[in-house]
N, C-alpha and C positions, 0 to 999 in steps of 0.2 A: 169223692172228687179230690184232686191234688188240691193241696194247700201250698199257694206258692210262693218263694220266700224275695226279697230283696239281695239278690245276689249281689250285685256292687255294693251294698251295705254292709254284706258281710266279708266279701274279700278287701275291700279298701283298710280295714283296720290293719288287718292279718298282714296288708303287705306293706304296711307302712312300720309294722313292728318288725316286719323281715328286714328291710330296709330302711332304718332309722336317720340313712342320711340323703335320702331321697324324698321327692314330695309324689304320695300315693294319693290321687282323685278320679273323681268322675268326669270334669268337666276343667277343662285348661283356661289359666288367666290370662289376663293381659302381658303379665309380666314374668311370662313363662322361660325367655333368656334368660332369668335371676333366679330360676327357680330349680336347674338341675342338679341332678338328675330325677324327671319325673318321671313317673307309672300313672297311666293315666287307663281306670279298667271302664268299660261300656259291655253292658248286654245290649245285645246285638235285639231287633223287634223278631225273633223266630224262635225255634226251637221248639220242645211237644211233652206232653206227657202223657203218662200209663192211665190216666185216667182215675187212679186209685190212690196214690201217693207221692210216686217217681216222678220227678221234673228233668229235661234234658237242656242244660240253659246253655247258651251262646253269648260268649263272650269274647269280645276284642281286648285286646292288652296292648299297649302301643307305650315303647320307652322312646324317650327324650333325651338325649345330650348334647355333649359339645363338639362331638365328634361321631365319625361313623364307625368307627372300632369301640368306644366306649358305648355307641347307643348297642353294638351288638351283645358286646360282654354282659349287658345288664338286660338283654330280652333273653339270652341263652338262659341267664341266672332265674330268669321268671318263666321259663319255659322246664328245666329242672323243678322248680316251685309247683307250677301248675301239673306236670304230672309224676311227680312223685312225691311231693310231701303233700299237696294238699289232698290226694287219692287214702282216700281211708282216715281223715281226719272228720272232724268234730268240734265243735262249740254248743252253747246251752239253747241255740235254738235251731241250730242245720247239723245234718250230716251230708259228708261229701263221698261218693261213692266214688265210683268209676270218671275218670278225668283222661281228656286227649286231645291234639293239635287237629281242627282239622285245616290248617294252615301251620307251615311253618314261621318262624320269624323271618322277617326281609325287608329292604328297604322300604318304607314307605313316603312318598313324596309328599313336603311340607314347605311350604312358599317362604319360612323365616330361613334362610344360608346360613345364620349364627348358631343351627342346631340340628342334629339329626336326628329320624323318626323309626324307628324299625318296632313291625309290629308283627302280630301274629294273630288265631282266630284259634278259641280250644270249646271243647265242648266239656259240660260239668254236669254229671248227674248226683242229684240232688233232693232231700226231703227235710222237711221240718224234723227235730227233732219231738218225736210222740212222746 
């Protein structure tokens, strides 16, 4: 049976060490205007696996700024991330296999006007490290 891992537990570190001047979470504050630029990663409740090992997780990536050209710069840069560096990487309790959009980044509508939302949907396949 797949063992399966805490995927925002494990990309929230990775992208906040990528992004040192950004705030990487699961879950937006109150005082998210003070807070950009953020990444803000959710698994999505879907996705399947091999039954043996392989996990196929869904995740949302949605950046944050102060603008609509700076929220893009920085989903392009996490969209780079998600599928090319994090595809064949590793830490001491996941491996990351095969990674892809299956959304691209695009606007996404957010009721605060002092900030814009562009997000994206990737798929991450994934195993504990044995």
């Amino acid at each position: 049976m797949t063992a399966l891992v805490d995927i925002e537990g494990e990309l929230i570190p990775r992208a906040q060490a990528r992004w040192p001047d950004a705030v990487a979470r699961d879950e937006l504050d109150n005082n998210l205007a003070n807070e950009l630029p953020t990444i803000q990663i959710n698994q999505i409740p879907a996705g399947d696996d091999d039954g043996v090992k392989l996990a196929r997780m869904l995740v949302d990536i949605d950046t944050y700024h102060r603008t609509r050209a700076e929220a893009f710069t920085l989903a392009r840069e996490v969209h780079r991330w998600v599928t090319g560096e994090l595809r064949g990487s590793s830490t001491t309790s996941l491996v990351i296999g095969r990674t892809g959009a299956l959304t691209l980044p695009a606007v996404r509508p957010y009721e605060n006007t002092a900030l814009r939302r562009v997000g994206a949907t990737y798929e991450i396949f994934c195993h504990p490290v044995s």
